[in-house]
C-alpha positions as CSV (number, residue, x, y, z in Angstrom):
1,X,144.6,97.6,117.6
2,X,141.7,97.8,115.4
3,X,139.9,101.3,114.5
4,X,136.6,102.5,115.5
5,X,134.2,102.7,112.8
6,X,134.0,106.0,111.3
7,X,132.5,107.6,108.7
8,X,136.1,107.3,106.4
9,X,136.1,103.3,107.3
10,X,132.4,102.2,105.7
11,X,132.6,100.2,102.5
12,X,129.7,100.0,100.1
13,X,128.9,97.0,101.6
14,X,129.7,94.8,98.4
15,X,130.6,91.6,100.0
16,X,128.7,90.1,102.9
17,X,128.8,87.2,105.3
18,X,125.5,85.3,106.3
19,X,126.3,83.3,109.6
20,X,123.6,80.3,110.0
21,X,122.1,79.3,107.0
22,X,118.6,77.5,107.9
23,X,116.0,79.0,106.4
24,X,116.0,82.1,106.7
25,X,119.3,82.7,107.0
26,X,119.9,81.1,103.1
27,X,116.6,83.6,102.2
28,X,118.8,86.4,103.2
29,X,121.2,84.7,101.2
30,X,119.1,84.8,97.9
31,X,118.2,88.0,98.0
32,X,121.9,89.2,98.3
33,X,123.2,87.4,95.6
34,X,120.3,88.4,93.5
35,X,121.1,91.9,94.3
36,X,124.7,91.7,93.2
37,X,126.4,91.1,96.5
38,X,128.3,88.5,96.8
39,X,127.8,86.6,99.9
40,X,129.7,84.3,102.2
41,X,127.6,81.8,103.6
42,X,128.8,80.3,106.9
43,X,127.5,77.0,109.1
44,X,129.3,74.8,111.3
45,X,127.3,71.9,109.7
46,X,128.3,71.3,106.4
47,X,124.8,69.0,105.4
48,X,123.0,73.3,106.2
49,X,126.1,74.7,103.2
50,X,125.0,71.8,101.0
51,X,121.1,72.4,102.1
52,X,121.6,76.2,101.3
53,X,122.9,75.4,97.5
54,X,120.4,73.4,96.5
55,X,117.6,75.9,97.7
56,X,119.2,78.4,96.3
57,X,119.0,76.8,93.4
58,X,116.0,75.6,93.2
59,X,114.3,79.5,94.3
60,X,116.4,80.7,91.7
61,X,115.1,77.7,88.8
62,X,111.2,79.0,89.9
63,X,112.4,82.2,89.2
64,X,113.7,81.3,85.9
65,X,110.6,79.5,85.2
66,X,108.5,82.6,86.5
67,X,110.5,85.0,83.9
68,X,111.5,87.1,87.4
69,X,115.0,86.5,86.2
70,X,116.7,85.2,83.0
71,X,119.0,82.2,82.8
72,X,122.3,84.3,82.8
73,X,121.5,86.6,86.0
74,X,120.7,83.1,87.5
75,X,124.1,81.8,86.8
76,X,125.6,84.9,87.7
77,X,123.8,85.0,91.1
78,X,124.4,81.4,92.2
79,X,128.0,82.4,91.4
80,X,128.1,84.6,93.7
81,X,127.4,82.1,96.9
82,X,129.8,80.7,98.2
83,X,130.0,78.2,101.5
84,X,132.0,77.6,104.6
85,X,132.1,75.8,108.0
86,X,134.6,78.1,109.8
87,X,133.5,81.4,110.8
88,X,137.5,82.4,109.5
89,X,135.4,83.3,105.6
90,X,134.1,86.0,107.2
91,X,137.3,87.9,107.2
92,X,136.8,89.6,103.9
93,X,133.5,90.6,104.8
94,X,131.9,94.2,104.7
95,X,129.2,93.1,106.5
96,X,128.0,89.6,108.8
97,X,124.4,89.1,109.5
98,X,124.5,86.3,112.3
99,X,121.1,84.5,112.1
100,X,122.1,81.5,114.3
101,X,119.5,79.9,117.2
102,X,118.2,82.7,119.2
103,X,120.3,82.1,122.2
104,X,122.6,84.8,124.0
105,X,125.3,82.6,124.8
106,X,125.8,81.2,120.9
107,X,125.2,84.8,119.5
108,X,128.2,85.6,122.1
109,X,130.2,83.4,121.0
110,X,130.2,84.5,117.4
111,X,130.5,88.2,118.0
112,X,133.7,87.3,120.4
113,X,135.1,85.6,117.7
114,X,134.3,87.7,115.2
115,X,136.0,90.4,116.6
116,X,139.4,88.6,115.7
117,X,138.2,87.9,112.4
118,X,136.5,90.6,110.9
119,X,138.5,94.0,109.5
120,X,138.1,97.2,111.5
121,X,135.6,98.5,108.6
122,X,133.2,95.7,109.1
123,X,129.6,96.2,110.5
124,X,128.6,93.0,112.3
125,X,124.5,92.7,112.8
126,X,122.6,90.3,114.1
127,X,119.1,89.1,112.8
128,X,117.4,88.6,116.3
129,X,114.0,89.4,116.4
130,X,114.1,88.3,120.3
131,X,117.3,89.1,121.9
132,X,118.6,92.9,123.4
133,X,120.9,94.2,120.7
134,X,122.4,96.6,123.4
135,X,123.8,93.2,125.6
136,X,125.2,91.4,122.1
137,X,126.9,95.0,121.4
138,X,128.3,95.4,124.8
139,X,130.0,91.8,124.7
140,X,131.8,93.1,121.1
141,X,135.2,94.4,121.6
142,X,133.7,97.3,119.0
143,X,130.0,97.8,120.0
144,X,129.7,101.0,117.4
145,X,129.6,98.4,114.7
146,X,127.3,96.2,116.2
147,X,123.2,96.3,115.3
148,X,119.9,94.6,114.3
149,X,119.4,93.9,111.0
150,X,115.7,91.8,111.4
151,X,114.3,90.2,108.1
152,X,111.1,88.6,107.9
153,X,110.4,85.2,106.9
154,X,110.5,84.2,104.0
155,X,113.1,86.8,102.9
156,X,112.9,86.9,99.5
157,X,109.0,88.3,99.8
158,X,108.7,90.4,102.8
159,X,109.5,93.7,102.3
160,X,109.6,94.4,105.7
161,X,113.8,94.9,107.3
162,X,113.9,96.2,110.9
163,X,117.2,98.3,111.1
164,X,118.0,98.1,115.2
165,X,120.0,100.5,117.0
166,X,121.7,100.3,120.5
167,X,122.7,103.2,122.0
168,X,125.8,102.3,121.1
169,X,125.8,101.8,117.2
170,X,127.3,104.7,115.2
171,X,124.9,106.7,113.2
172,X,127.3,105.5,109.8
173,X,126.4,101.7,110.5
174,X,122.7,102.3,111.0
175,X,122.9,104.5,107.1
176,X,125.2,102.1,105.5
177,X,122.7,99.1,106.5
178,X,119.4,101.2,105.6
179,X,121.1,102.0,102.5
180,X,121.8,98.5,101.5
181,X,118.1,97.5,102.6
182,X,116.8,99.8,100.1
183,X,119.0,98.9,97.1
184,X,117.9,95.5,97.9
185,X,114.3,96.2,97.2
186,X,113.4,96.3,100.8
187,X,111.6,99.3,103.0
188,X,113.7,99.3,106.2
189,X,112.0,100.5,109.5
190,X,113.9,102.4,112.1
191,X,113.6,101.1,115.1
192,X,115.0,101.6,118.8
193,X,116.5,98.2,121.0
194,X,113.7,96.2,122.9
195,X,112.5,92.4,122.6
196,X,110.2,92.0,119.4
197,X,110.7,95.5,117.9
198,X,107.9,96.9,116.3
199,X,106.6,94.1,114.2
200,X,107.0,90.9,116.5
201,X,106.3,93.0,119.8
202,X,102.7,93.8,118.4
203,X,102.6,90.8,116.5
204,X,103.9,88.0,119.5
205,X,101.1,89.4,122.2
206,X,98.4,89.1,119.6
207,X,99.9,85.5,118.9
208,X,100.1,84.7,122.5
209,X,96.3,85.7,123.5
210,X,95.6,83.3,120.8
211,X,97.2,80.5,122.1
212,X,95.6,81.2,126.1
213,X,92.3,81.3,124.2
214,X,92.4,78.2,122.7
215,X,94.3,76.7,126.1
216,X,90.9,77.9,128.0
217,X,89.0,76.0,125.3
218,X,87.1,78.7,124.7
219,X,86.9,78.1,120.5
220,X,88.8,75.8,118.6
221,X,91.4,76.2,117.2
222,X,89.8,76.3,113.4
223,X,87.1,78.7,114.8
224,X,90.4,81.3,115.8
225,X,92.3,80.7,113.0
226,X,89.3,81.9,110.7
227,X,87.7,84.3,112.8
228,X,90.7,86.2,112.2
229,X,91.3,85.8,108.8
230,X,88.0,86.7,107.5
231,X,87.1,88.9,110.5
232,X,90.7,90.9,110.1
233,X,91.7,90.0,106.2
234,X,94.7,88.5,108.2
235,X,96.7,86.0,105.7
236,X,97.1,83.2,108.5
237,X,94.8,82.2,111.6
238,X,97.5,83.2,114.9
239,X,97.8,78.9,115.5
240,X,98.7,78.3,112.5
241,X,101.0,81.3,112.1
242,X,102.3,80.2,115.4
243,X,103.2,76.8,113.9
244,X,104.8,78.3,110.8
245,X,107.1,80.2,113.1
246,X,107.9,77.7,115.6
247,X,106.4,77.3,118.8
248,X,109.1,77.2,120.9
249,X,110.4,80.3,118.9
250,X,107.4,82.0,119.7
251,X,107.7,81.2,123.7
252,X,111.7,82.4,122.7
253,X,110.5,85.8,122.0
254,X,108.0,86.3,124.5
255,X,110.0,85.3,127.4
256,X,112.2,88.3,126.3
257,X,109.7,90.7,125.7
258,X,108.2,89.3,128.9
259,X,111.7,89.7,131.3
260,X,111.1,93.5,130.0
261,X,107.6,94.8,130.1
262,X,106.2,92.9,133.0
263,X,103.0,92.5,130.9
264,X,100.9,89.7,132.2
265,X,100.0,89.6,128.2
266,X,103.8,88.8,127.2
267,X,103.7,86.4,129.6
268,X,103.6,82.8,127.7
269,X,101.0,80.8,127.6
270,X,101.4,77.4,129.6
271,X,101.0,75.7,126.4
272,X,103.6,76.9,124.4
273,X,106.0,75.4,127.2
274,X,103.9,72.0,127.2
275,X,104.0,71.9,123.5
276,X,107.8,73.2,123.2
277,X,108.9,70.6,126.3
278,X,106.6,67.8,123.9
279,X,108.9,68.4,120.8
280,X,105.6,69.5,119.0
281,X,107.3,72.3,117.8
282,X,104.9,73.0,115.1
283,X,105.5,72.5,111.2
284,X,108.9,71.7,111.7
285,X,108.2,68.3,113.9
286,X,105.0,67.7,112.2
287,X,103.0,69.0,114.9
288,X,101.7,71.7,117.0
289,X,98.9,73.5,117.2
290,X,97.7,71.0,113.8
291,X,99.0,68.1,112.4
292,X,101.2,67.6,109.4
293,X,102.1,65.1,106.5
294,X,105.2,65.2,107.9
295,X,108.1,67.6,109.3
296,X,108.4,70.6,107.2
297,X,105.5,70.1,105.2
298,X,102.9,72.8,105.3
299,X,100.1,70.1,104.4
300,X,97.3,70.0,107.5
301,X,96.3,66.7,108.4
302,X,93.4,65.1,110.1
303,X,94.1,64.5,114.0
304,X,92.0,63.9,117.2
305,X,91.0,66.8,117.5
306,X,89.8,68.0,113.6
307,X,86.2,68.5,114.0
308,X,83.8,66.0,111.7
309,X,82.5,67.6,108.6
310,X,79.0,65.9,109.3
311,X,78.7,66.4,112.7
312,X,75.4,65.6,113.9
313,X,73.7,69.1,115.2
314,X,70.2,69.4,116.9
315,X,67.2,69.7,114.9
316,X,66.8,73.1,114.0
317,X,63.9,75.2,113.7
318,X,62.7,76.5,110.2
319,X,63.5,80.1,109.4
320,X,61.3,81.1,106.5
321,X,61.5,85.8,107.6
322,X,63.5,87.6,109.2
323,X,63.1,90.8,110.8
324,X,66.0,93.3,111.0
325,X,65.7,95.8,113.6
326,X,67.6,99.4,112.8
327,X,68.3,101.6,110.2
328,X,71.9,101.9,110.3
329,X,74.8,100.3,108.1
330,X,74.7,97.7,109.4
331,X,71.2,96.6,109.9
332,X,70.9,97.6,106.3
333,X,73.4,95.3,105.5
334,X,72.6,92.2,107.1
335,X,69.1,92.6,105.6
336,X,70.6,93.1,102.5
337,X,72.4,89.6,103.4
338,X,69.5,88.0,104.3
339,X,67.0,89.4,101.0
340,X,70.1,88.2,98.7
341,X,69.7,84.5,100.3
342,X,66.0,84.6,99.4
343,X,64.5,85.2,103.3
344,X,61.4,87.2,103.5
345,X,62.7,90.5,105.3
346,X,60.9,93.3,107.6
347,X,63.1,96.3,108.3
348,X,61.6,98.0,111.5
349,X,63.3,101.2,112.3
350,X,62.0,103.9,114.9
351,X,59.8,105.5,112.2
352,X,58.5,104.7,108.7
353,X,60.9,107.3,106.9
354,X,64.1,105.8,108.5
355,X,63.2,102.4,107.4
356,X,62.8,103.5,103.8
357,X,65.7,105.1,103.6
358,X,67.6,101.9,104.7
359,X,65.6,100.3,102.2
360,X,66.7,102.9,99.8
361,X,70.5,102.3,100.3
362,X,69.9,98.6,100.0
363,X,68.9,99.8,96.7
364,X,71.8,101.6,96.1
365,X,74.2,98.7,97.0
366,X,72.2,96.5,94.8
367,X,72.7,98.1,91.9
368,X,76.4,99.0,92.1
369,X,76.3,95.0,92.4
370,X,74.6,94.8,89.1
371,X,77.4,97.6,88.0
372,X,80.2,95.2,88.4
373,X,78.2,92.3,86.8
374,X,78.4,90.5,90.3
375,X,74.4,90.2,89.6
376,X,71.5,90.4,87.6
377,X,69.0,93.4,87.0
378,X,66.4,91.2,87.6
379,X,67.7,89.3,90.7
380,X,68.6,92.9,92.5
381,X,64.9,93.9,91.9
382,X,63.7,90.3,93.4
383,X,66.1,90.8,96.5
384,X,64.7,94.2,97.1
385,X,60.8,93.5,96.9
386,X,61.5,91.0,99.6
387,X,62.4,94.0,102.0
388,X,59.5,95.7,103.7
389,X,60.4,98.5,105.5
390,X,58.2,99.4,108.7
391,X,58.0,102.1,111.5
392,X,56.6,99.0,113.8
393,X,58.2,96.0,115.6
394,X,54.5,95.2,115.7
395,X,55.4,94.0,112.4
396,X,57.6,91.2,113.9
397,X,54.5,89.3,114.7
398,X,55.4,86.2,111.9
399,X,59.0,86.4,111.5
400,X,60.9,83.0,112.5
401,X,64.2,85.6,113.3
402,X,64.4,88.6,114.8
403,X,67.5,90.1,114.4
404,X,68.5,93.9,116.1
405,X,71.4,96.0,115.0
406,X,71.1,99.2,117.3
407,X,72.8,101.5,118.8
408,X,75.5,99.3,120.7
409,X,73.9,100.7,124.4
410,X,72.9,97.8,126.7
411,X,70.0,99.7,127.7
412,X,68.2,100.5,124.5
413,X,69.2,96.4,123.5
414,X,67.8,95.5,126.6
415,X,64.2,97.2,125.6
416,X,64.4,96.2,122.7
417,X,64.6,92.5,123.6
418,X,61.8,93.0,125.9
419,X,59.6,94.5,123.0
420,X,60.8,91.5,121.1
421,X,59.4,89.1,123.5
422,X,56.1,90.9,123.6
423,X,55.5,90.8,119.8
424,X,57.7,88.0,118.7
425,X,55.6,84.6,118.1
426,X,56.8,81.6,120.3
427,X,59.5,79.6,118.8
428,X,61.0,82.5,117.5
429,X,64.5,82.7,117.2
430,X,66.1,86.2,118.5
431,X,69.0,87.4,118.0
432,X,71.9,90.4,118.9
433,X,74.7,91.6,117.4
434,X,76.5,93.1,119.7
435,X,80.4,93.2,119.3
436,X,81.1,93.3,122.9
437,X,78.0,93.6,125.4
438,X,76.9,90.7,127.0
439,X,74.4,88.4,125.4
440,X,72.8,87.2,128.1
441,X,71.9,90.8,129.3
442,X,69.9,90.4,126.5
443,X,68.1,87.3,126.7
444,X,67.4,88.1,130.6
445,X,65.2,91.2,129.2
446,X,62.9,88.5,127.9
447,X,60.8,85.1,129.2
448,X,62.5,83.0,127.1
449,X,66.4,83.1,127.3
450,X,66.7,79.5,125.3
451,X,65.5,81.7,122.3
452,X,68.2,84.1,122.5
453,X,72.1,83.9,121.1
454,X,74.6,86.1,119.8
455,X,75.1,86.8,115.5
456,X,78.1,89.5,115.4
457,X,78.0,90.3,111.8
458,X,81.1,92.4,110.6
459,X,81.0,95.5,108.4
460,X,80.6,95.5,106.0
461,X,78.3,92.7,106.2
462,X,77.4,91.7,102.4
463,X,81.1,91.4,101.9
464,X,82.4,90.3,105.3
465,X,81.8,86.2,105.6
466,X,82.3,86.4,108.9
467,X,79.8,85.8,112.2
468,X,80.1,84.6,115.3
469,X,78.1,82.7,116.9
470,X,77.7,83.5,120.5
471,X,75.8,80.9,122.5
472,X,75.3,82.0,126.5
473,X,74.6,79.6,129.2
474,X,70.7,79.4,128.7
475,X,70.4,79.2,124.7
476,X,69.0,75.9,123.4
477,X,70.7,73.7,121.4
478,X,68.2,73.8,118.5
479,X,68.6,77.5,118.9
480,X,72.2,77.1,117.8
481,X,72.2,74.0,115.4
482,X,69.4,76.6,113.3
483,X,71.9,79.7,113.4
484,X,74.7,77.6,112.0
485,X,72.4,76.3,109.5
486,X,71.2,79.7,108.6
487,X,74.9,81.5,108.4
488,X,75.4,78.7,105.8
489,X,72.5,79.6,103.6
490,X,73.3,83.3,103.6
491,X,76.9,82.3,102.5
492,X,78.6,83.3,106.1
493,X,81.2,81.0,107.9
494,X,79.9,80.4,111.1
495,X,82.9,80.4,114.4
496,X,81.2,79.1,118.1
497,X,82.3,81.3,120.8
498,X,81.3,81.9,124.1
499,X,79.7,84.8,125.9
500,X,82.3,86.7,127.0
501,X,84.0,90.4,125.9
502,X,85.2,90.9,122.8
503,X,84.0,87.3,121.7
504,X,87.3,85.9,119.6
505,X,88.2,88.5,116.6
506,X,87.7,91.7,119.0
507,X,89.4,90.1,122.4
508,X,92.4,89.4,119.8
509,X,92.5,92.2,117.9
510,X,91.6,95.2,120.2
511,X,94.9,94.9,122.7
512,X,96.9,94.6,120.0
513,X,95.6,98.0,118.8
514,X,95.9,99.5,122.4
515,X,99.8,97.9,122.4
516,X,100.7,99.9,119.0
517,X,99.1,103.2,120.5
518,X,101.1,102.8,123.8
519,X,104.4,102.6,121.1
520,X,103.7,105.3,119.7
521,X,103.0,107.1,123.0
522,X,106.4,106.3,124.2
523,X,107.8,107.5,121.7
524,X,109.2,104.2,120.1
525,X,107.9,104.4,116.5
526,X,105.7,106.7,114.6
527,X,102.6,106.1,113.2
528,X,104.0,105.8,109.6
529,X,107.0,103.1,110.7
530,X,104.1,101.1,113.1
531,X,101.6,101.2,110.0
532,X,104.3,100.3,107.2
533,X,105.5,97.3,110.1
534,X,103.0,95.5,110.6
535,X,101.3,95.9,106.7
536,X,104.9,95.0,105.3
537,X,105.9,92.3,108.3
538,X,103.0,90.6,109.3
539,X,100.8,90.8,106.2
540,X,98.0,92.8,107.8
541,X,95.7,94.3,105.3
542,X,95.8,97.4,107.3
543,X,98.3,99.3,109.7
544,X,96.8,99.4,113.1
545,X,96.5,103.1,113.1
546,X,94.8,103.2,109.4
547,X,92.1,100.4,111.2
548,X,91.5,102.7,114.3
549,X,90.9,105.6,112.4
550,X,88.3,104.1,110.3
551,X,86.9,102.0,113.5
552,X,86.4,105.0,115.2
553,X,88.5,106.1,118.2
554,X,85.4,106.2,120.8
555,X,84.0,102.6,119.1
556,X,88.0,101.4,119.8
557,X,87.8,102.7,123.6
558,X,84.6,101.6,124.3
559,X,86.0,97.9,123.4
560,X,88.6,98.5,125.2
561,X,87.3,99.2,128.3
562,X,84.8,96.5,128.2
563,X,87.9,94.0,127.9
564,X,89.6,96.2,130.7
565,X,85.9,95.7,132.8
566,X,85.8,92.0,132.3
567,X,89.5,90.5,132.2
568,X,90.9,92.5,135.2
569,X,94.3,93.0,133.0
570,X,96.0,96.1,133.5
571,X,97.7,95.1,130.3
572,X,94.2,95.5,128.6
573,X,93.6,99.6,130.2
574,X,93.5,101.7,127.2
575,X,96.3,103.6,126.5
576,X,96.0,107.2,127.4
577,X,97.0,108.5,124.2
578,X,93.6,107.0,123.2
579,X,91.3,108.7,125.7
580,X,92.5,112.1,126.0
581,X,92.0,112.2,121.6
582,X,88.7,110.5,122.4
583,X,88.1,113.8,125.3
584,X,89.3,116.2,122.1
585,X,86.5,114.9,120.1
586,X,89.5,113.4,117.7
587,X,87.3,110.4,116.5
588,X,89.4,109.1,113.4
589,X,88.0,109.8,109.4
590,X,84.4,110.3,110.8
591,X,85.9,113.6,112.3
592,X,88.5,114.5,109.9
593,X,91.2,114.0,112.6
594,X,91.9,111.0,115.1
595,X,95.4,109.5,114.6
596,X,95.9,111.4,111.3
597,X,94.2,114.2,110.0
598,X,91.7,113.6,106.9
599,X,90.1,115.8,104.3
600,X,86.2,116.7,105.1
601,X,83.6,115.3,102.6
């Protein structure tokens, strides 16, 4: 009979087996051999053990060619791979990472038969990112040695390793794994046994809202995809992530996560099942969400739905001033925007002294641009004369847009779109932006609701090329065609969205926040391991508990329950965790203390 793992039996883990070697089961490969492991690659179809050499080879030429590593430690690591079709190679293995098709009854059958295979020493781990570690353990005739050991795709440049524990794994596997992900230049994350783990089970409900956005047709699918990469800094749009992954992975993982939390936001989308029953799979058939030159190939191609590059707009109006109402950041900035682009700009704040001392810091941006050589002297003194700062939205009179950037309180919007209507000329364009009141709360405080849409600028704005454009029900179409023209002339990307909470970046990104808060408030990860996940795992420029901090905790509640108001989700009521630090007056780095505590300036 064979032993139970104890601390006596663990090996230093020098030889490993690699069960399933698509694609990211030959990346796990690569970065084992180039660590000095020698590795045992395993698949019942010997065209994948051919596949695996020759991209091993070829990953390891670039790297040659890249001077990451020389000719010899090339030869030395593709020596070190070897291939099989019988799971029998295994036997001399300290370690197996099964990354086989994420299905319960093939990952079964190879722990079964690894149990007659493997030495008594062994730690067997499985690279699910979808699938209950706990159930695969339980079916192993030695469930101490059994865990998840979740790499990210693709392997050799994710950082990001996802060490799972069941409640059965021995404490000595879970170290002798960690250990090994460190030596090989990874950052492993501790993590407990449910569907997604900390990375995917943030990252697949994000993905999934994405795809029943674009199902409602409330944007397109280009307007998502870069709405959140230059709203959020995210590398990829969620579709086109989505198609990278695999669509009918994606659907995979959130039917597991779904069978578990009972979250109507788990729940998949109706079109990742249409598309996964199509075979539109995403890159890998050539299509999904986009089109592509062909299976596997990461090239976008032009299809039905790929919106014309000269579509035919409405006439706009001509916008020739622009008046900026507020004296905050942001209104600073967006004026700033706007003076850059050459507009004619009136700052109207609630008194003479406020507007001049948003014209002031204007000044001050202006010439750390000139600092960094990003502009001329002479052009940052041009853009700032073009700024007149006023006391008055009497002085609104001429402008052709009139923009507010208040406090974000329906109330004191929806008097200060009446006061726009009474000293705005006709034909004047006016405009909010609000990040998640209604629009057209606005545009009823005036007599001419056509005039009225939605700019939501992000912060901060003269880096941020962001805005979306939010048309409601009653805003002309010249209206429109003009504020599309306009975001192109002050070198903004333009996304159409509708009027609705959140718009897209904010109905996306906020429950995904409220998600990682209601981890940490169960107790599942900490702060650190949630931040380091999803920077590490999903690319994010930020973890989502550095972004909430500098958000704001009351800003992040007040979205929340706007979204909570307006989608009727119980999956969208913001986490507890978040109000009561809201109730302390723990507000994030304007405060010194939300999540994390912070020096006072």
């Amino acid at each position: 009979m064979a032993t139970p793992l104890s601390d006596t039996s663990l090996s230093p883990l020098r030889t490993v087996a690699v069960i399933g070697l698509g694609t990211m089961g030959t990346g796990i490969a690569e970065v084992l051999v180039r660590a000095g492991r020698d590795v045992i690659g395993i698949d019942i179809s010997e065209a994948a053990t051919i596949q695996a050499v020759a991209t091993l080879e070829a990953s390891t030429a670039r790297a040659v060619r890249r001077e990451h590593l020389d000719e010899r430690e090339r030869t030395d690591a593709l020596a070190r791979f070897r291939t099989f079709t019988d799971l029998a190679a295994a036997a001399e293995a300290d370690l197996v990472i099964e990354v086989t098709p994420e299905s319960y009854e093939i990952k079964q059958q190879v722990f079964r038969a690894l149990d007659t295979i493997v030495r008594p020493g062994a730690i067997l781990a499985t690279g699910t990112n979808a699938l209950s570690v706990t159930r695969l353990a339980a079916d192993s005739a030695h469930p101490e040695r059994v865990l998840g050991l979740h790499f990210f795709n693709p392997a050799p440049a994710m950082k990001l390793v996802e060490v799972v524990s069941s409640v059965l794994t021995a404490p000595t596997a879970v170290a002798a794994v960690t250990d090994l992900a460190i030596e090989l230049g990874k950052e492993p994350v501790a993590v407990g046994d449910r569907p997604g783990f900390v990375a995917d089970g943030l990252l697949f409900g994000y993905l999934n809202q994405a795809a029943a956005m674009y199902e409602a047709k409330y944007a397109s699918r280009e307007d998502i995809d870069a709405a959140m990469r230059l709203g959020c800094g995210l590398p990829m749009g969620p579709l086109a992530l989505l198609d990278l992954i695999g669509v009918d992975t994606a659907r995979t993982v959130l039917e597991a996560m779904y069978s578990e939390s009972h979250d109507r936001l788990h729940a998949p989308a109706p079109i990742l099942k249409q598309l996964s029953e199509a075979g539109l799979t995403g890159r890998k058939s050539g299509r999904g969400f986009y089109s592509y030159e062909a299976p596997g190939s990461d090239a976008v191609v032009r299809d039905a739905l790929t919106p014309l590059e000269d579509a035919v707009l409405a006439e706009g109006r001509i916008i020739r001033s622009v008046g900026v109402a507020g004296s905050g950041t942001m209104a600073s900035g967006i004026a700033e925007v706007f003076a850059k682009a050459g507009y004619e700009v009136v700052l109207a704040a609630r008194t003479e002294e406020k507007a001049q001392t948003a014209k002031a810091r204007i000044g001050k941006s202006l010439s750390r641009s000139v600092d960094k050589g990003r502009m001329t002297a002479e052009a940052a003194a041009k853009t700032l004369e073009l700024i007149t700062p006023t006391g008055s939205y009497d002085d609104f009179a001429e402008v052709d847009l009139a923009l507010e950037a208040v406090a974000e309180d329906l109330e004191i919007k929806q008097q200060l779109f009446g006061t726009f209507d009474k000293v705005c000329k006709p034909g004047a364009i006016l405009a909010t932006t609000t990040s998640s009141l209604p629009v057209v709360a606005c545009a009823r405080a005036t007599s001419r609701p056509q005039d009225v849409i939605g700019m939501h600028f992000f912060n901060p704005a003269p880096a941020m090329k962001l805005v979306e454009v939010v048309r409601t029900v009653l805003t002309a179409d010249d209206v429109h065609a003009t504020v599309r023209e306009v975001c192109g002339k002050i070198r903004k990307h333009p996304v159409d969205c509708g009027d609705r909470a959140g718009f897209i970046v904010n109905a996306l990104l906020f429950p995904y926040l409220n998600n990682a808060i209601k981890m940490v408030q169960e107790h599942y990860a900490s702060l650190d391991d949630i931040d380091a996940a999803m920077k590490l795992g999903g690319g994010y420029p930020m973890g989502p508990f550095e972004l909430l901090d500098v958000v704001g905790l009351d800003v992040s509640l007040a979205i929340e329950k706007v979204l909570h108001r307006e989608f009727r989700d119980p999956g969208l009521a913001p986490a507890p965790l978040l109000e009561h630090l809201v109730a302390a007056g723990c507000l994030g780095r304007k405060t010194g203390r939300g999540f994390r505590e912070y020096a006072r300036r």
